[in-house]
Structures are given as C-alpha cells and as structure tokens.
C-alpha positions in Angstrom: -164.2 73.5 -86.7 -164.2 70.8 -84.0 -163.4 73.1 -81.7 -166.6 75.7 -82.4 -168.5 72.6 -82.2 -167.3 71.6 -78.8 -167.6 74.8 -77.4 -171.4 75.0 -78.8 -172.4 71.8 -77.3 -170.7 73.2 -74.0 -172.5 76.1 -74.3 -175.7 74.6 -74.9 -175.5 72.2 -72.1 -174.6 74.6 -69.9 -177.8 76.7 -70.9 -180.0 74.0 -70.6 -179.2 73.4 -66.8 -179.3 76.7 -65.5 -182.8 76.2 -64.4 -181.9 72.9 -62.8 -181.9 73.1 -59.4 -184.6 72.6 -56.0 -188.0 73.0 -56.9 -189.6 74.6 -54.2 -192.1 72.6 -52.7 -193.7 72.4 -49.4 -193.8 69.3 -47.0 -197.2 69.0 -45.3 -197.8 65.9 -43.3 -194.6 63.9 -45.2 -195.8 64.7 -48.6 -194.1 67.6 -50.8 -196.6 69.6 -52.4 -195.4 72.1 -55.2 -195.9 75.6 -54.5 -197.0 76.3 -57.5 -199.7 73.9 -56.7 -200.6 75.9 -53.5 -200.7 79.1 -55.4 -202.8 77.8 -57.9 -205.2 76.4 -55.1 -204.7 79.8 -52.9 -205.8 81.8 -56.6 -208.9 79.7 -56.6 -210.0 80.2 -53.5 -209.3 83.8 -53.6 -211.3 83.9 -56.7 -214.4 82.5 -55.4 -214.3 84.8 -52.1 -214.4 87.7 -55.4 -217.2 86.0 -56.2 -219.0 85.9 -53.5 -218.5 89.6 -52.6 -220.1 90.3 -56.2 -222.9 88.5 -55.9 -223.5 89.8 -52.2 -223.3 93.4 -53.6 -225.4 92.5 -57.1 -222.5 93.3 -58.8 -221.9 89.7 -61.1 -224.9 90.8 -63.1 -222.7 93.8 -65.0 -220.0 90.7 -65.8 -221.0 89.6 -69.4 -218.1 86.9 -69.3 -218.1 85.5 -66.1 -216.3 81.8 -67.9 -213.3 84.2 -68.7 -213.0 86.7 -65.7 -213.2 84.1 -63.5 -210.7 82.2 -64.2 -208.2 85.0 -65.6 -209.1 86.4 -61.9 -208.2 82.7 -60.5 -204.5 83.0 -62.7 -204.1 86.7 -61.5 -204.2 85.6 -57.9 -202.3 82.4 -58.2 -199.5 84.6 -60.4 -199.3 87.4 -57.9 -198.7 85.0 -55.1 -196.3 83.2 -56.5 -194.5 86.3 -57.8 -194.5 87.5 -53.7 -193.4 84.1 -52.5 -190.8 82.7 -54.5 -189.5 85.5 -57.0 
C-alpha cells in the first residue's frame, strides 16, 4: 500500500512539472517581455486595422455586435500568432 502511494505521489510530481520549463519571452531594450504579451498586443492591433478597413468600406454597419466580434477578432489574431510562433 505504501508503495502504490509512493509511486502516485511520483507520478503526480512528475505530471505536474512537465510544463516547467523556459517561458518564452522576448528581451527588448534589457526587459523580457512575454510573448504571449506581444501576441496579445500584435491581435489588437491587427484587430483595429479590421476595423478600419470596415468602416472605410461601410461595412461595420451590417455588425450588430461589434462589443463581441471585436474582441473575439482581437483573440483570433493574438491565438493564430501565437499558434505560428511558438507551437
């Protein structure tokens, strides 16, 4: 019985730092920025050029939920980078 336990605990442990390791992370100008940060940041931006190509063409009118699409658009961006980058 001690022994299941043990090997449990060992088991457990050793599940729990599998994801351990470097983050990755960008240094820009001596500080490391996440790059999940950049991503999220790059999604935003990426989001509002969307915008501004609707609104250019007269197309943001047909969006009845603009508070959700935008910022599902913003995630979709910042999700797709990150899945290019660092996957």
């Amino acid at each position: 019985m001690k022994k299941m336990r043990s090997l449990c605990v060992c088991m457990l442990a050793t599940g729990l730092l599998t994801g351990c390791g470097r983050a990755p992370s960008f240094n820009i100008l001596g500080s490391f920025f996440p790059a999940w940060l950049l991503c999220m940041v790059a999604g935003i931006v990426l989001a509002t050029i969307v915008n501004r190509i609707l609104t250019f063409y007269k197309l943001d009118t047909i969006l009845s939920w603009t508070i959700v699409v935008y910022p599902c658009l913003a995630a979709f961006f910042a999700f797709t980078l990150w899945l290019l980058f660092f996957s």
